[in-house]
N, C-alpha and C positions, 0 to 999 in steps of 0.2 A: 504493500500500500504506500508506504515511505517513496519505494523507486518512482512508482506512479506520479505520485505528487511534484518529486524533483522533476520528472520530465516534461509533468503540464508547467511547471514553474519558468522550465528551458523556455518550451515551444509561446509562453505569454512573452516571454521578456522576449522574444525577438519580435513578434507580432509588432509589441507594444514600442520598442525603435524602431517600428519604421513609420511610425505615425509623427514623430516627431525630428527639428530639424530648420533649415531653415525658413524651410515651408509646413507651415501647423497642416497635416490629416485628418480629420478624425477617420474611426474604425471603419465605416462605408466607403470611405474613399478608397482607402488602405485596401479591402476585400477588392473594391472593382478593379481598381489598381492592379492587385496581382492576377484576374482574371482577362486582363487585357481590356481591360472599359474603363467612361467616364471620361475626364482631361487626358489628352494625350500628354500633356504633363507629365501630371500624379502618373501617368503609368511608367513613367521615364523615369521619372525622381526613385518610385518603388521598385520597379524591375532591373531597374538597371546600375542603381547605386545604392540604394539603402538595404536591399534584399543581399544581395553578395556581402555585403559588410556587415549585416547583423549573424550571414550565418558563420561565415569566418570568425565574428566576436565570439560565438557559441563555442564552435571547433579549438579557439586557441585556447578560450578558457579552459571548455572540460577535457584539450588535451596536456594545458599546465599544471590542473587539479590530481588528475589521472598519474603523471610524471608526478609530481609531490605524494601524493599516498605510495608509491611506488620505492620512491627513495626512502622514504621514512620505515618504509617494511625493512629493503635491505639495509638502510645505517643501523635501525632498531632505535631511531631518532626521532619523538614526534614534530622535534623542530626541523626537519631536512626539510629541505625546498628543492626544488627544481635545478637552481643556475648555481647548487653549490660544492659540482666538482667541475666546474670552469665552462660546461658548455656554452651559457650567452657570452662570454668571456671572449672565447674564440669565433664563435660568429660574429662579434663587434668588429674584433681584430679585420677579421676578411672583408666585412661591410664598409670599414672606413679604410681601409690599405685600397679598395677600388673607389671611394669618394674622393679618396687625398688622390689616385692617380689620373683623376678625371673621367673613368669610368661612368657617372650620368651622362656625357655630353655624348658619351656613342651608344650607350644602350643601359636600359632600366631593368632588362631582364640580367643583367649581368652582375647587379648587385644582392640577390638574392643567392644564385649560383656561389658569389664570392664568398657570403654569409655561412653556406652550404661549404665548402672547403674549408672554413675557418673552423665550424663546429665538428666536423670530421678531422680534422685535426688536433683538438680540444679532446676528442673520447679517446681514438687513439693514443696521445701522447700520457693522460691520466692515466691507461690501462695498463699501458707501456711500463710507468712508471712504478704504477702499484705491485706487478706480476714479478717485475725484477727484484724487488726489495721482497716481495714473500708470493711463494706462488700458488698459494691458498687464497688471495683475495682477500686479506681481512680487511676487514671494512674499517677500521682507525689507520690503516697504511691506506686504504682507498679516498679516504676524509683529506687525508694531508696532502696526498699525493694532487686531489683538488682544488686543497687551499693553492700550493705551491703552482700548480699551473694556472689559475684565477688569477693571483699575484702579477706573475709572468705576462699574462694575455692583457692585465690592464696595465702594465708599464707600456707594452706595446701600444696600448693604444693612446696615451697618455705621449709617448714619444711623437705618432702620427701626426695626433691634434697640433702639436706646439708648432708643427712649419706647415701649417696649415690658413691659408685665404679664409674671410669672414664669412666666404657663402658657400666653402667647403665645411669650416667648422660645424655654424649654423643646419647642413645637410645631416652632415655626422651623427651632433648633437640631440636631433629631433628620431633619427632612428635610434638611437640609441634608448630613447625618453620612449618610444615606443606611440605605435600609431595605426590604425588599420583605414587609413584615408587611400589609401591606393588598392583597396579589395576588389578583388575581379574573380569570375566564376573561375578561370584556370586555377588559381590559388586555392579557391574554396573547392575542387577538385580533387587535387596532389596531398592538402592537407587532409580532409577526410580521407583519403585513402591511408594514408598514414594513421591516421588515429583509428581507424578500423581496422588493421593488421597491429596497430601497434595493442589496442583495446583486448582484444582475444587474446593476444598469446601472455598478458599479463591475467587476463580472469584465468587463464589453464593455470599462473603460478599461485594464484588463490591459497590452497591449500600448503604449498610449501612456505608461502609469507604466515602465514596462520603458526605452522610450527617454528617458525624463526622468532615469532614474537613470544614463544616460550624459552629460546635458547638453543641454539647452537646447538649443544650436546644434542639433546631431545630430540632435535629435526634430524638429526644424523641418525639417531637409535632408531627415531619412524620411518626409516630409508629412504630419508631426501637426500638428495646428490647435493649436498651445500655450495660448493662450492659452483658447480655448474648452474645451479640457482642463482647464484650474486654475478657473473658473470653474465647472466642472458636479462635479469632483471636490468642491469646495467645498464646493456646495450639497448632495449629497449626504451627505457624511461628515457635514456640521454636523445634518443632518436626521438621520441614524441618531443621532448624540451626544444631540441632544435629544430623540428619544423615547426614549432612557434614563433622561434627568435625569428627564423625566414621568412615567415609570412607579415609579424606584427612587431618585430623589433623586440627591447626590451621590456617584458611588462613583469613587475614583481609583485609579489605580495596573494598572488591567486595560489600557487602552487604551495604556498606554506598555510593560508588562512584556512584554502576550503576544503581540503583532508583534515586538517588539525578540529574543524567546525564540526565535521560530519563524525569525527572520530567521537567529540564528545557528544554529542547528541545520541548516536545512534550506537557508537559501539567501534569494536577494532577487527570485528569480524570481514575480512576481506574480500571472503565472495558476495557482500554486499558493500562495503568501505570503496573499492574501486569502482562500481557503479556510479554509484550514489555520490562520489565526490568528480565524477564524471560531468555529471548531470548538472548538481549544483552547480560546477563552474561551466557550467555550459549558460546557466541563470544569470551570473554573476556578471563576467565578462559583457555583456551585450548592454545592462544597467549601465554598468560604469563607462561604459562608449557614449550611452545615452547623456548621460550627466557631459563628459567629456566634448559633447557638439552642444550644448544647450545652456552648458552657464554662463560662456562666455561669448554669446550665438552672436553675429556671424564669423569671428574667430571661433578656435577649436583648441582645444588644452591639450595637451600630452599624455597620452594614456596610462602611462606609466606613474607621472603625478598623480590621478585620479585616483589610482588601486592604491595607490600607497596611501594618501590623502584619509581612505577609506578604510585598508587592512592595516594602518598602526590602530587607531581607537580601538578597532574590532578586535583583532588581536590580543590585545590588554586587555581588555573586558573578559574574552577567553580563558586567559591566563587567572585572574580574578576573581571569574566566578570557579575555574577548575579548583585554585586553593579553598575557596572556602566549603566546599565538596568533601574535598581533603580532612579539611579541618572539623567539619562536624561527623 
């Protein structure tokens, strides 16, 4: 019933962006809109730019949510997030090494692709790292091994910026800040396919995240392959993480709020944890877009400010209400 709910909860908040903007819809419009009627407008504004963008808002969100309940199974961290073994890290890198080389002025698909070698670079070089120093994969060598390459990928980009033009920086900056103003069906395409190959093979680990959340030893006596678990868990979540950063830049604070929200609410059971923290940030994301084009209408705020804006309070309150839980 719970799933139920998050999914109607998804499927309203995108409805409900695409009414809003810098042209007000109400809900009629909106339907004839997406049926092809009414203002050839409204069906332009609906079909063809606000429709791609709320569902990509949906897809980044519940595939950042998804990546976060993910990494929290295998660090056994309810704090892990998404971009905290370097992945947006190294997609920045590649996003702005093609902004600083002038890569928009020949092509826009090429700054995504560049994003795409940066975080493929980022999982490999983490794994790299982690497997040499112990080839178990333990997950405090896996942690470090992602601080140290985050580190790394932000000096790099930190180097970038500094010989960088105002309307290179300015480019950089605002992917960086994270944005889904350039959403088009291809994007919302590649990325769901992703997040549905990437969604399955994570509910198959369901049950082996279930005995990791009891320990190590345990999942190993239940004859889970541990190791080959933290391994594919890995590659996974970091694969759903960066085709986020590819599609919407950096956006924080989704992949740690909305598994940590669902976890207390509903529980750490993960053959519904991963669902369910799916769906909500599939809710999530589209909101906060929403906010993002409409407080400061006909500018647009940075997506990334937004979540954060929103998942520090939220977060504390989490935090806050979990102690006193605790406590009595």
């Amino acid at each position: 019933m719970a799933l139920a709910a998050l999914a109607v909860a998804a499927a309203a908040a995108v409805v409900l962006s695409l009414g809003y903007g810098a042209a007000r819809l109400d809900l009629g419009e909106v339907v004839a809109a997406l049926r092809g009627r009414g203002d050839p407008a409204a069906v332009t504004i609906v079909r063809e730019l606000r429709l791609p963008r709320a569902v990509l808002a949906a897809l980044v969100g519940g595939a950042l949510a998804l990546a976060g309940a993910a990494f929290q199974a295998l660090l056994r961290n309810p704090l892990a997030e998404p971009y905290i073994l370097g992945v947006s890290s190294g997609a920045a890198v590649g996003a702005v090494a093609w902004i600083a080389a002038g890569g928009l002025a020949l092509s826009r698909l090429g700054l995504p692709a560049a994003a795409l070698a940066g975080a493929l670079l980022a999982i490999a070089l983490v794994l790299s790292i982690a497997t040499r120093v112990d080839r178990r994969l333990d997950v405090r060598v896996l942690l470090l091994a992602g601080v140290v390459a985050g580190s790394f990928f932000n000096a790099c980009i930190l180097l970038l910026l500094a010989f960088q033009e105002v309307d290179a920086f300015r480019s950089a900056m605002f992917w960086m800040m994270g944005s889904l103003a350039g959403a088009t069906w291809r994007a919302v395409g590649l990325l769901g396919a992703v997040v549905a190959l990437g969604g399955i093979a994570l509910l198959a680990l369901a049950r082996p995240f279930n005995a990791l959340a009891v320990g190590e030893e345990t999942a190993a006596f239940l004859g889970i392959p541990v190791d080959r678990v933290r391994r594919t868990a890995y590659l996974i979540a970091s694969g759903l993480a960066a085709g986020s950063v590819i599609a919407a830049g950096g956006i924080g604070f989704v992949g740690l709020v909305v598994p940590h929200a669902v976890r207390i609410v509903w529980g750490g059971e993960h053959r519904f944890l991963l669902p369910a923290a799916f769906f909500a940030g599939a809710a999530f994301l589209p909101l906060a877009d929403l906010l993002a084009r409409v407080v400061v209408a006909p500018n647009e705020l940075p997506l990334g400010v937004v979540t954060a804006f929103i998942g520090v309070p939220f977060f504390v309150a989490l935090l806050r209400r979990q102690a006193r839980s605790v406590e009595s």
